[in-house]
C-alpha positions in Angstrom: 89.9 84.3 120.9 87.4 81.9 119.2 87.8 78.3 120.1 86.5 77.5 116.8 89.5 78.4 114.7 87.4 79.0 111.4 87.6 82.9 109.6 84.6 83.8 110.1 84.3 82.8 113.8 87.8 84.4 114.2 86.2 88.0 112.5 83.1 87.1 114.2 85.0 87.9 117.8 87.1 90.4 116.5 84.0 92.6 115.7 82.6 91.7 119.4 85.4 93.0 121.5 86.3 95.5 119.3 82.0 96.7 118.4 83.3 96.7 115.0 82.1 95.2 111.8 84.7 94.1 109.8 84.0 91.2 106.7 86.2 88.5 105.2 86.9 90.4 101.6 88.7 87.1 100.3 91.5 84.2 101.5 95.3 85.6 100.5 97.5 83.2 98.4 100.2 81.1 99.6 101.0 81.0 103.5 102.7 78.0 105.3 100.2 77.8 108.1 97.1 78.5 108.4 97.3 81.1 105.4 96.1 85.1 105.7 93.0 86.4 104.8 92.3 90.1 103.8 89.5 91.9 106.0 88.2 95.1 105.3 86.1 97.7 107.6 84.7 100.5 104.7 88.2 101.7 103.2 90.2 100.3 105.7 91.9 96.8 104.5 94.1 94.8 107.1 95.2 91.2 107.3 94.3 88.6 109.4 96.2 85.5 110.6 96.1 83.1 113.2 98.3 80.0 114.5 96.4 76.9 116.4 99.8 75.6 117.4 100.8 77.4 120.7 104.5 76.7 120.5 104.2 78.5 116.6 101.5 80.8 117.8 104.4 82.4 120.3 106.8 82.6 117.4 104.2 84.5 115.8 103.4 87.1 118.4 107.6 87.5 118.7 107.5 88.1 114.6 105.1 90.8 115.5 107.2 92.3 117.9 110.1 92.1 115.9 108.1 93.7 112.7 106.9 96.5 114.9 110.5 97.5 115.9 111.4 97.5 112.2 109.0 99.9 111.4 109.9 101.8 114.3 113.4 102.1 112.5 111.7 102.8 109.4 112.2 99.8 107.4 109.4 99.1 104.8 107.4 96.6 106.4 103.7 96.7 107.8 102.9 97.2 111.4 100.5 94.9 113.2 98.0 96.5 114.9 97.1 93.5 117.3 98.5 90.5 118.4 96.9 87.8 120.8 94.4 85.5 122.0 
């Protein structure tokens, strides 16, 4: 992932590994850490965060998991698409 943790740099290597072209559409309100930001690609809208801090990045990626699993049982929540660095 991008060493330099800013959004743009973030979307910036996003698009490169994934030869897409996706743009910062605006910064989300509230967020405890390093706050969310909505990215589109034409129609499609996802949301993008990120953790500097290792020890919260892992609780992070194990939040993922754990949402994943809860939409696998059908419980309203949105499914992350990707998780790593």
């Amino acid at each position: 992932m991008a060493s330099d943790l800013e959004p743009a740099s973030i979307v910036a290597e996003i698009n490169a590994q994934l030869h897409a072209d996706y743009v910062i559409e605006r910064k989300l309100a509230g967020g405890e850490q390093n706050g969310a930001y909505l990215i589109r690609r034409g129609a499609q809208r996802l949301v993008l965060k990120w953790q500097s801090d290792p020890k919260k990045a892992t609780q992070m990626l194990t939040a993922g998991a754990a949402v994943n699993h809860a939409a696998d049982l059908d419980w309203p929540v949105a499914r992350w698409l990707s998780a790593g660095g």
